[in-house]
C-alpha positions as CSV (number, residue, x, y, z in Angstrom):
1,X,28.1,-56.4,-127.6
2,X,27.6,-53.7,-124.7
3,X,24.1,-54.2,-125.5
4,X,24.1,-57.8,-124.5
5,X,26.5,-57.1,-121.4
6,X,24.3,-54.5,-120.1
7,X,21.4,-56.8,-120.7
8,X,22.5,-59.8,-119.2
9,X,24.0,-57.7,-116.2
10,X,20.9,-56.2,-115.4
11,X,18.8,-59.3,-115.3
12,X,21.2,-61.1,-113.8
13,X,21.2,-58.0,-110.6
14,X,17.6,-58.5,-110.9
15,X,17.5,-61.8,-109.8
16,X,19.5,-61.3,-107.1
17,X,17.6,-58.3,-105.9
18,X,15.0,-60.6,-104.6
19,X,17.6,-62.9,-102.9
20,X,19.1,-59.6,-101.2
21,X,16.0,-58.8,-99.9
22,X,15.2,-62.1,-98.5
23,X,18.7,-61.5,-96.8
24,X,18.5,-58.0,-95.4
25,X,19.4,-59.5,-91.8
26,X,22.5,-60.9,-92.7
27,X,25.7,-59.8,-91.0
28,X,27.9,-57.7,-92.8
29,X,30.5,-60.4,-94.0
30,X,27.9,-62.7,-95.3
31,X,26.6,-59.4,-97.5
32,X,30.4,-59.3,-98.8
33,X,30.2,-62.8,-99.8
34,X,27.2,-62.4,-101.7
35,X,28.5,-59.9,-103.8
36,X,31.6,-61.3,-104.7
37,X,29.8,-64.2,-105.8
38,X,27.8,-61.4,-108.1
39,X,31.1,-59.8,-109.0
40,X,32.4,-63.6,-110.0
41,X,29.5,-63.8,-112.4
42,X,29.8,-61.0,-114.3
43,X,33.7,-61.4,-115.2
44,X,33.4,-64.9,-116.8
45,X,30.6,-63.5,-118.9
46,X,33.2,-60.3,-120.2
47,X,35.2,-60.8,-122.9
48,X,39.0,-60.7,-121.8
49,X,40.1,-57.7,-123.0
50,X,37.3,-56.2,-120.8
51,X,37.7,-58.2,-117.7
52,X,40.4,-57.2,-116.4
53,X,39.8,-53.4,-116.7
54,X,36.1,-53.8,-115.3
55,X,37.0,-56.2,-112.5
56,X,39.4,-53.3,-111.0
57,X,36.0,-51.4,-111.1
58,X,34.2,-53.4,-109.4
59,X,36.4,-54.6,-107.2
60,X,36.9,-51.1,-105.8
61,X,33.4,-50.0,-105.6
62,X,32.5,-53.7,-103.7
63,X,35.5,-52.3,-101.3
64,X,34.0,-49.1,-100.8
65,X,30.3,-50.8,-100.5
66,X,32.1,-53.0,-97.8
67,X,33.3,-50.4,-96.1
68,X,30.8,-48.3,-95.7
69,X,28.1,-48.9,-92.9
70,X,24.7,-49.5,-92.9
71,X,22.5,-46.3,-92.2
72,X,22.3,-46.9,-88.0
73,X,25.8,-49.5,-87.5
74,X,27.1,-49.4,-84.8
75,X,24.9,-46.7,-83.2
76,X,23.0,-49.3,-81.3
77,X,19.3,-48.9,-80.4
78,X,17.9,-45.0,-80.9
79,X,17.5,-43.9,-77.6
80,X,14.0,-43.0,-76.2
81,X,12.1,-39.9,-74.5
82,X,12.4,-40.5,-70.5
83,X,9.0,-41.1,-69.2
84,X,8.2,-38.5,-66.6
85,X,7.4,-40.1,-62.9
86,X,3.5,-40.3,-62.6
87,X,1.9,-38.3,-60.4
88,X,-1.0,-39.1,-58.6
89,X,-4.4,-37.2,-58.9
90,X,-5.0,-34.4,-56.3
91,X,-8.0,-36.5,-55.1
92,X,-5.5,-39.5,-53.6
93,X,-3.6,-36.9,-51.2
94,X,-4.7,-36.8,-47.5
95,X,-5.5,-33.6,-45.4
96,X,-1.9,-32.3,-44.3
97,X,-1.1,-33.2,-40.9
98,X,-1.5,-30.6,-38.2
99,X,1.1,-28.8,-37.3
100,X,2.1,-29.4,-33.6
101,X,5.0,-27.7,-33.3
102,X,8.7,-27.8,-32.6
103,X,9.5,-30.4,-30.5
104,X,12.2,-30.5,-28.0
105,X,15.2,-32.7,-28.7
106,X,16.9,-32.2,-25.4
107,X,16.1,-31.9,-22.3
108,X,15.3,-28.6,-20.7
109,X,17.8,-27.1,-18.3
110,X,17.0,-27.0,-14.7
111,X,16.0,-24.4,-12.7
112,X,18.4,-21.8,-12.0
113,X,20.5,-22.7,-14.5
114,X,21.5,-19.7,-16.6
115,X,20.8,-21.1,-20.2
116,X,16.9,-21.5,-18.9
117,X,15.1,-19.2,-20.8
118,X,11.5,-19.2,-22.4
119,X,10.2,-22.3,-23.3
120,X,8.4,-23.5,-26.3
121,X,5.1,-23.5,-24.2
122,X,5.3,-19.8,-23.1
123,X,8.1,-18.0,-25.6
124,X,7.2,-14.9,-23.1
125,X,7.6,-16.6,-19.6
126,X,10.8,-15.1,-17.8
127,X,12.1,-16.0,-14.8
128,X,10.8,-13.9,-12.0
129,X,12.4,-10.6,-11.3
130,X,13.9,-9.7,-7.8
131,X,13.7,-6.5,-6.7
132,X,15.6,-6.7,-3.4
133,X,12.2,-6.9,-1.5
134,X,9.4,-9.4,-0.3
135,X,7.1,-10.4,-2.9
136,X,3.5,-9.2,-1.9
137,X,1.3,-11.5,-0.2
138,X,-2.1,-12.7,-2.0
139,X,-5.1,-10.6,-1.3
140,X,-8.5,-11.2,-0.1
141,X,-11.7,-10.6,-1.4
142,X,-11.3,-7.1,0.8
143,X,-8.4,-6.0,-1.3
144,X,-5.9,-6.7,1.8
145,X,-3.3,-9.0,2.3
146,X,-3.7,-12.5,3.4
147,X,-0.9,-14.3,5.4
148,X,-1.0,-17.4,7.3
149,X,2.2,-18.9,6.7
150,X,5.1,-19.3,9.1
151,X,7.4,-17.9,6.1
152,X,5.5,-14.6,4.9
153,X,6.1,-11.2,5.7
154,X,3.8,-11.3,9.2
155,X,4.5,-15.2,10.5
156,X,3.3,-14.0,14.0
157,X,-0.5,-13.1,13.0
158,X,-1.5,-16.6,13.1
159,X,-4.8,-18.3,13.3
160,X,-4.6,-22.0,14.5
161,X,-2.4,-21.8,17.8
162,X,-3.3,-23.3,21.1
163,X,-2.2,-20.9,24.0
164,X,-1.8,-22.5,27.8
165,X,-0.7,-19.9,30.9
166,X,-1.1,-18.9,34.3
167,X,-3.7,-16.5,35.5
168,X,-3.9,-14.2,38.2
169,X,-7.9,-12.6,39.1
170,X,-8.5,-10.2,41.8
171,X,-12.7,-10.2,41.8
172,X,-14.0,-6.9,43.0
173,X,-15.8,-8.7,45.9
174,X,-15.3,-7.4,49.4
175,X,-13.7,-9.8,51.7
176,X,-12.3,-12.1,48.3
177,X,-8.3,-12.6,47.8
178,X,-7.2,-12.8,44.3
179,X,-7.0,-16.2,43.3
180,X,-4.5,-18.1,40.7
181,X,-5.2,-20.5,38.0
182,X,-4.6,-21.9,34.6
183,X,-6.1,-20.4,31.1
184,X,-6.3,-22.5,28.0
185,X,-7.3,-21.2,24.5
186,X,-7.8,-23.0,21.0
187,X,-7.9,-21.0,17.9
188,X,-8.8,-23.1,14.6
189,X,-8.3,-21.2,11.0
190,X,-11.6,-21.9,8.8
191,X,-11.4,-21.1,5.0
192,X,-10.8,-17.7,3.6
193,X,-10.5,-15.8,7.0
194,X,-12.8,-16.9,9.7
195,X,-11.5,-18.7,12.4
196,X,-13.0,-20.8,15.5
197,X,-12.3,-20.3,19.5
198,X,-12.9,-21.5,22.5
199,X,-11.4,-20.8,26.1
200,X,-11.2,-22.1,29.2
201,X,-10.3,-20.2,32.4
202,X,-10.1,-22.1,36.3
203,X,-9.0,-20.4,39.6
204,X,-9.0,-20.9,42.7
205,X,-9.1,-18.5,45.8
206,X,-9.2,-17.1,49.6
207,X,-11.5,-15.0,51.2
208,X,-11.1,-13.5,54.6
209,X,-11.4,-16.1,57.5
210,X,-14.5,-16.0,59.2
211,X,-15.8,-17.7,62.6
212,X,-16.4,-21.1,61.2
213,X,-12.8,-21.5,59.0
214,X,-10.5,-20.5,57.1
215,X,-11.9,-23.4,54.7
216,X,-15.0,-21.8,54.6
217,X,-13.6,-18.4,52.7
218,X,-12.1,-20.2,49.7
219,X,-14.0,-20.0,46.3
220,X,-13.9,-20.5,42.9
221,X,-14.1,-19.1,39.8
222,X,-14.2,-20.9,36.4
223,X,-15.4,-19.8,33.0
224,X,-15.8,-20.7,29.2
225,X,-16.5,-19.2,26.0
226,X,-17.5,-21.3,22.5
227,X,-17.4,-18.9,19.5
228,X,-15.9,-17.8,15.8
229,X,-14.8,-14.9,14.4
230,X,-13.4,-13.1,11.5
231,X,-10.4,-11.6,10.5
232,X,-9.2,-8.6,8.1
233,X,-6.0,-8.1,7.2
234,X,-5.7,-4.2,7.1
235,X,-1.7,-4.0,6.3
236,X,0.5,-7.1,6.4
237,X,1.3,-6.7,9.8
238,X,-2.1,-5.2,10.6
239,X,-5.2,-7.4,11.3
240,X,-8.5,-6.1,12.4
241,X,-10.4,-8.9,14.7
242,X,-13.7,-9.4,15.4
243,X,-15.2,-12.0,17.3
244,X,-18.8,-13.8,18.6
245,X,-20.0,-15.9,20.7
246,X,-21.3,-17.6,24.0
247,X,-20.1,-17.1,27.6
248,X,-20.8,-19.0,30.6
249,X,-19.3,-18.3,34.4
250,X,-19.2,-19.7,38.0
251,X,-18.4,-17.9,40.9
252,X,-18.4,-20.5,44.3
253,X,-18.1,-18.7,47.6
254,X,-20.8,-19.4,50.1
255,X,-19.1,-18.5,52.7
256,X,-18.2,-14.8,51.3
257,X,-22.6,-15.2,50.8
258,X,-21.7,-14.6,46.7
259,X,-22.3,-17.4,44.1
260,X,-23.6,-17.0,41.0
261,X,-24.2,-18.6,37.3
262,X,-23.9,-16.7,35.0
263,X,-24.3,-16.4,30.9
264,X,-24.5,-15.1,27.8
265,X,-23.7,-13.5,24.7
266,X,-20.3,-12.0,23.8
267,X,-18.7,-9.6,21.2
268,X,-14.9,-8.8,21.0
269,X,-13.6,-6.1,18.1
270,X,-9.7,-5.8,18.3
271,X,-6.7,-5.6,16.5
272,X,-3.3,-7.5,16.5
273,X,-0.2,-5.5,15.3
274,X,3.4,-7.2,14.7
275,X,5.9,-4.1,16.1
276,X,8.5,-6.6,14.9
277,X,9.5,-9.7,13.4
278,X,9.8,-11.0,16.9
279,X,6.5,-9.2,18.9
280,X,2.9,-8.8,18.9
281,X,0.2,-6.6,20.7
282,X,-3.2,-7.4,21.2
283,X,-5.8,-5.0,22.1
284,X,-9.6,-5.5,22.1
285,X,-13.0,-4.7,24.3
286,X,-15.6,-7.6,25.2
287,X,-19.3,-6.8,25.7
288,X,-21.3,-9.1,26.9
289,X,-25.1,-9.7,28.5
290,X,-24.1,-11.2,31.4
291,X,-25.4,-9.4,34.9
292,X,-23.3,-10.5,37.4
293,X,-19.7,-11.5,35.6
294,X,-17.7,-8.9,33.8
295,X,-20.3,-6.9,31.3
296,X,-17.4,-5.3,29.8
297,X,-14.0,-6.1,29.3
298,X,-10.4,-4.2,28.0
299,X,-7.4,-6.4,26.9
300,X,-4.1,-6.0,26.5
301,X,-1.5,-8.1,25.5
302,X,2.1,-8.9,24.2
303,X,3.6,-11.9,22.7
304,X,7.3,-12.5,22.1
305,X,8.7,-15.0,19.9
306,X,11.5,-17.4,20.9
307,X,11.0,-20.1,18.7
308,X,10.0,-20.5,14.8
309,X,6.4,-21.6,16.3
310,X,6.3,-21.0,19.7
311,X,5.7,-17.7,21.6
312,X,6.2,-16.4,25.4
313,X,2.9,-13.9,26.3
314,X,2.1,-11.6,29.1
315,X,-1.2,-9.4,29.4
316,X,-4.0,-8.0,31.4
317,X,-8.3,-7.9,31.6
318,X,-9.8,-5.1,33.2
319,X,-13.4,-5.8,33.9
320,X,-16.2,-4.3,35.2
321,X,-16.0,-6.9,38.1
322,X,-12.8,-8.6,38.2
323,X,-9.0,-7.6,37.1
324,X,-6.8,-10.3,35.7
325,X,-3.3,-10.8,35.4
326,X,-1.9,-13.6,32.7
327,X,1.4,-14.7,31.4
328,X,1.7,-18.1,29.3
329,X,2.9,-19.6,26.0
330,X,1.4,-20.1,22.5
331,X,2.3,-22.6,20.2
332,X,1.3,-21.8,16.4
333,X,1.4,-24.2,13.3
């Protein structure tokens, strides 16, 4: 009799195995179903003093069966490996930038301020020192100072001035007054340190009155001089002069029985020396090849200044043939 149970139970599982397969994706309550259908079958096949016994069996282990999950409910999907971020060949990067530098995100303080400092250009520019004294000036190519300004440490050695005064000349000429006039001079800077000049000088005298008239004695004398020069700065208030050029002069007096024309070549070495802020002295000697006007000629001179450009002179020639007295202004810029 167990014989024929087991035998009819096992083929009747075995022909349901094939359904259960075929129903793997069924939902959990549909699987209970389908076994208590089984279960229903195999108790009306039991004798009934066996059925109740073996239904409590069965009944308990289809409870635990329904209880019990399938490997993986509930847990959801497995999870997966993260996939790292792709990274692209060394060939498909660019040459780096060049580096340029900091770049400013303000704007720089102004000068004088006292947060200026070095700047990003120049990390090692400071701001200039002072010492309690005048910067030096800028030297020449002879290793002396150069100054030409109105602001530097010698504003009075100047090279582009215009001078206008009077003159006073006493000719050494027997029976000739001293006559007066006017002087103009025009001094014109070049670049580095030569310079330009030209002068003109007019009077106009008296000799002694003679038998015909008094008109008869007056005379004349007028001269000018075209030339350039050069100028070296020995000290800042120190300059040595030199200067070259032509000279013409005309002496009128036919009644005194002495006219002439007379020209030639001229040199002048001197030297101009700022005492003071205020004053200047000239001092120089002219040579020149001229026979019958002044051969050779001493200078002297002082200028005062009473305005930021503007200057009040007095001086005196002493020539081999005439003396001259001069006083006038000059006007620099």
């Amino acid at each position: 009799m167990c014989r024929f149970f087991y035998s009819k139970t096992y083929h009747g599982f075995q022909r349901n195995y094939e359904s259960n397969k075929k129903l793997e994706n069924l939902t959990q309550l549909e699987k209970c179903l389908i076994k208590l259908n089984i279960l229903g079958l195999l108790v009306s096949s039991m004798k009934p003093n066996l059925s109740i016994p073996v239904l409590i069996v069965l009944a308990s282990s289809i409870s635990l069966f329904g209880q019990v999950p399938d490997p993986g409910f509930g847990l959801g999907a497995p999870p997966t490996a993260p996939i790292p971020p792709s990274v692209p060949p060394p060939s498909a990067y660019g040459a780096p930038a060049p580096y340029t530098g900091m770049a400013p995100t303000v704007s720089a303080p102004p000068m004088g301020s006292p947060y200026a400092g070095p700047t990003l250009a120049d990390p090692m520019a400071q701001q200039p020192m002072s010492y309690g004294y005048q910067q030096p000036a800028p030297t020449n190519s002879w290793g002396s100072t150069v100054q030409q300004s109105m602001g530097g440490a010698a504003p009075m050695l100047n090279y582009r001035y215009i001078e206008v005064g009077y003159r006073f000349v006493d000719p050494k000429l027997e029976g000739a007054n001293g006559s007066h006039g006017i002087g103009i001079a025009l001094v014109m800077d070049l670049p580095t340190m030569f310079f330009l000049k030209g002068t003109f000088n007019w009077t106009s005298g008296a000799g002694e009155a003679t038998t015909k008239s008094a008109r008869d004695a007056e005379y004349t004398l007028s001269t000018i001089t075209i030339g350039g020069g050069v100028y070296m700065p020995i000290t800042q208030k120190l300059h040595f002069v030199g200067e070259v050029g032509l000279v013409y002069a005309n002496f009128d007096a036919e009644e005194l029985r002495k006219s002439y024309t007379d020209g030639g070549i001229y040199i002048r070495p001197g030297l101009r020396y700022q005492v003071v802020e205020w004053m200047e002295v000239q001092a120089g000697v002219t040579v020149s090849s001229a026979s019958d006007y002044d051969s050779k000629v001493f200078d002297l001179g002082g200028y005062f200044r009473v305005m930021p450009q503007l200057d009040v002179n007095i001086g005196a020639d002493f020539g081999d043939q005439t003396r001259t007295f001069k006083a006038g202004g000059r006007l620099r810029w």
